[in-house]
N, C-alpha and C positions, 0 to 999 in steps of 0.2 A: 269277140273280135270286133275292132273296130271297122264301121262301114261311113262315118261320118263324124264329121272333126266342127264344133262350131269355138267362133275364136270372136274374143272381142278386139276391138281396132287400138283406140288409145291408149298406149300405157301396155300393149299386149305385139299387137301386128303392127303397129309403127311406131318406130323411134321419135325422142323428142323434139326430132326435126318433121314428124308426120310424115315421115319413107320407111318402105319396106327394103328391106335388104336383098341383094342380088342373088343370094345363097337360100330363100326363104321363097323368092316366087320361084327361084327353080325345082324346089322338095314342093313345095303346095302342087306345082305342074304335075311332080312326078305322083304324087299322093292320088288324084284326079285320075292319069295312064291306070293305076290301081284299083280304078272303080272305089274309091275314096271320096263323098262327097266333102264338100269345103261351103260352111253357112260361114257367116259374117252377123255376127248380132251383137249391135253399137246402139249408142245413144245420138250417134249424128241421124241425121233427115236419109235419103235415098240420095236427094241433091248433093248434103255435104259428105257421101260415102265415095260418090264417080267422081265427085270434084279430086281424091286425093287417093283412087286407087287405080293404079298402073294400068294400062289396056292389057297388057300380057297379063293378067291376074285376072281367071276367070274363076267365078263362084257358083254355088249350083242354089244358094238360095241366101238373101239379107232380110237381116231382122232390125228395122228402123225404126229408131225413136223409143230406145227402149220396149220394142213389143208393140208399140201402136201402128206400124205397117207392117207386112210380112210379103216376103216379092221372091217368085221361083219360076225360074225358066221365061223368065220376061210378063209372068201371069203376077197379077195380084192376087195374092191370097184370103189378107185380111187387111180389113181397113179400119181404125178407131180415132173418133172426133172428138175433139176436149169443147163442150159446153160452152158457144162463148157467154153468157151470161155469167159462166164461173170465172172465164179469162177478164170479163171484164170488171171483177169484184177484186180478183187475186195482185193486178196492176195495180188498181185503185189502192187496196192495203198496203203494196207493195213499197210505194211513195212513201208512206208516213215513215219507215222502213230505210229509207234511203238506197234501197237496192240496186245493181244491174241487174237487168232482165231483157231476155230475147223470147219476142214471139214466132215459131217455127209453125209455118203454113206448110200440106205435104206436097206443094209445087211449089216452086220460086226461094229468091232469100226471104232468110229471116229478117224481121221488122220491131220496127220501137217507132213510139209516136214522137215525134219531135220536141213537143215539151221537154221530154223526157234527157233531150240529148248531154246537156251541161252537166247534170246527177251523176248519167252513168260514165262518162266522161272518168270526170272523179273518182269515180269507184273504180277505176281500171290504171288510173296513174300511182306508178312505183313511187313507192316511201320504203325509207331505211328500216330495216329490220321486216320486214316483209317477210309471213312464213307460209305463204298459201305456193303449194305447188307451182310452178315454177313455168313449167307447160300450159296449165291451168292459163293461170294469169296470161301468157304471151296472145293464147286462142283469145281472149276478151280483147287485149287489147288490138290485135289483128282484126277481130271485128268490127271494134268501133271506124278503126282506120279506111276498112274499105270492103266491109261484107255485108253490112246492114243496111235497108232500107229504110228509110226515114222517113214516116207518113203522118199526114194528119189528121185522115178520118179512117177507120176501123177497113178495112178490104173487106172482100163478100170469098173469100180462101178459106176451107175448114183446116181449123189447126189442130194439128198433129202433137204439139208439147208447148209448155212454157217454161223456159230455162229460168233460174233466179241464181245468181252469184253474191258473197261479198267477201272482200277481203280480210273482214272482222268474224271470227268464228262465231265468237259467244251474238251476235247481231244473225248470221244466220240460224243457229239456234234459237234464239228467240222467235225468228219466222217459220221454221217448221213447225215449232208448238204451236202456232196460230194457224196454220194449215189444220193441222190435225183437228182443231177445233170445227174448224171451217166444216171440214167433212158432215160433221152434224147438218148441215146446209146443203152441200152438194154431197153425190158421189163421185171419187174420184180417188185417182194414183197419187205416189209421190212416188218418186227416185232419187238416191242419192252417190255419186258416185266420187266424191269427198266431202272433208268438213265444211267446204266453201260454196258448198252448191247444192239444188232441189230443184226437180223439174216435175210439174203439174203435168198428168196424163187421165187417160180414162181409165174407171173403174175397173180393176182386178188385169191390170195387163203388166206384163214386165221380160224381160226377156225369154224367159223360161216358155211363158205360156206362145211367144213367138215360136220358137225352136220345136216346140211341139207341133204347131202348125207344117211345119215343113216337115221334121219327120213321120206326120200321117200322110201329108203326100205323096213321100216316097216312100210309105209302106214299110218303114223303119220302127224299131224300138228304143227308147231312151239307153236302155241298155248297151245297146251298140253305138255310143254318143262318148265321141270323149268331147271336153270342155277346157278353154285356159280365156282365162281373165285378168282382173288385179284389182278392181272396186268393188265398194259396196253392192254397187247394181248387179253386179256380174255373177252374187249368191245364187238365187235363186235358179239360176242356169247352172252354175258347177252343180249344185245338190241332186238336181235333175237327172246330169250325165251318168252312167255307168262309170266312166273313169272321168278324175278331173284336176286340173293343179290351175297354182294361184303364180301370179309371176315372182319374181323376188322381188321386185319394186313394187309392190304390193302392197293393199295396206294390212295394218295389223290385225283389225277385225275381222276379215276374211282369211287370213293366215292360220286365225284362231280356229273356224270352223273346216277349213282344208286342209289335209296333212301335207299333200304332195304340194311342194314350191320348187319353180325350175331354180338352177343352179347357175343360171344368169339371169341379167336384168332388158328391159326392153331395148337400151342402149347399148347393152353386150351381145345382141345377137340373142338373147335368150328364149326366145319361141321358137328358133330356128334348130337350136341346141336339143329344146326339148323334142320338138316333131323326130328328128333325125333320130333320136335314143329310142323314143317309144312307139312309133308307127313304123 
C-alpha cells in the first residue's frame, strides 16, 4: 500500500513552462487529506524548489540538490558540503573545456566568477540545428539573463552542487571521463540528468539515499514508496521505490531499466494522469 509518493520536479511535476497543473495540486491535496505523504526529490537547491512551487502545494519532505540536502517538517535532516578545494580544481578544468557551469551555495543564488561570464554566455546562445533539450537550454539561458550572481572572489557559502552544461554532447562526454579520473583525487558524486549536463556533489549521495532519509523519519519502508521521474538521476530513486514509472518524455535509458511509463508526457498532464490511475 502506498503511504508515500516521492516525485521528481523537472520534466515530471512541472511542465515545460516550470507550472504545475491545476488538476495536480488539487489530487496531491487530496493524496496528503489521505495520510499520503508527498517528497519532492530534484536536482534544484531548497532556494530554486520555493522559487517555483505554488504556496497551495504543501510537501511533507524535499530532497535538494540531488541528495545533498534533505528538509522535513521545516527540520533539516541532512546536510552534505562539496570540498571547495575540488570546486576549485573542477572550474579550473572546466575552462580549458569551454563549459557553462553554475556554482550552487545551500543559501542564496547561484554564482560564476566573472571571468567567466563571456564563455558561458556563448555556450547558452541558440545556433541552428541545436539538439540539447529544449527546456534544458531555455533554464541556462534564463540564468545567465537574470539568476546568476556574478563575483569575483570565491564567498565563504558551503556549496551544495556544481552544475556543468554544454551544448556539444561528445564535449561533455569528454568532461565526465576526466571527472571520473578526477575521482582518483578527490571523493566525490557525479549526476547526470541528460547528455548535456553533470553536476559535482559529495561522495555516495544521490537521490535515493535522500528519500531514504525521510522515509526513516517518518518510520516508513521503501516499500511503501511509489516513485516517478524521467532522468538519468532519477534511477536510483525509481529502483528504490516498491512501485515506480518513468514519464513518457523520458529518457531512453531509464525506460530501459523501468517498465512502467506513464501514458502521458509532462506537457500532457501526465503525472496527473498517472497519480489519479494508481493512487
Amino acid at each position: 500500500m502506498v503511504k508515500a509518493i516521492a516525485l521528481d520536479m523537472d520534466g515530471t511535476l512541472l511542465n515545460a513552462s516550470h507550472e504545475i497543473s491545476h488538476e495536480l495540486v488539487k489530487l496531491l491535496a487530496e493524496c496528503r487529506q489521505k495520510d499520503i505523504l508527498i517528497f519532492l526529490a530534484t536536482g534544484r537547491t531548497l532556494k530554486e524548489v520555493k522559487d517555483v512551487l505554488p504556496d497551495e502545494v504543501k510537501v511533507d519532505g524535499i530532497v535538494g540538490g540531488n541528495g545533498m540536502i534533505v528538509e522535513a517538517d521545516g527540520n533539516n535532516l541532512d546536510e552534505n558540503e562539496v570540498n571547495k578545494d575540488l570546486v576549485d580544481e573542477v572550474i579550473k578544468r572546466s575552462r580549458d573545456h569551454g563549459l557553462y557551469y553554475e556554482i550552487h551555495p545551500f543559501e542564496g543564488s547561484r554564482f560564476v566568477f566573472q571571468e567567466d561570464k563571456a564563455s558561458l554566455v556563448n555556450e547558452v546562445t541558440y545556433t541552428e540545428g541545436l539538439t540539447v533539450e529544449e527546456h534544458e537550454w531555455k533554464s541556462r539561458t534564463a540564468a545567465v539573463k537574470s539568476e546568476i550572481n556574478w563575483i569575483q572572489q570565491y564567498p565563504k557559502s558551503n556549496i551544495t552542487k556544481v552544475y556543468f552544461f554544454s551544448k556539444d554532447h561528445e564535449r561533455m562526454k569528454d568532461w565526465i571521463s576526466e571527472l571520473h579520473h578526477l575521482k582518483e583525487k578527490y571523493p566525490f558524486s557525479t549526476s547526470s540528468s541528460s547528455h548535456h549536463n553533470v553536476e559535482v556533489m559529495a561522495e555516495g549521495i544521490n537521490k535515493a539515499t535522500g528519500v531514504e532519509k525521510l522515509l526513516n523519519y517518518y518510520s516508513l519502508d521503501a516499500s511503501q514508496l511509489l516513485a516517478v521521474g524521467d532522468a538519468n538521476n532519477d534511477l536510483p530513486l525509481l529502483k528504490l521505490a516498491g512501485k515506480s514509472a518513468v514519464m513518457k518524455n523520458g529518457s531512453d535509458e531509464v525506460k530501459k531499466e523501468i517498465q512502467e511509463v506513464t501514458e502521458y508526457t509532462n506537457d500532457e498532464n501526465g503525472l496527473y494522469h498517472y497519480l489519479r490511475k494508481h493512487v
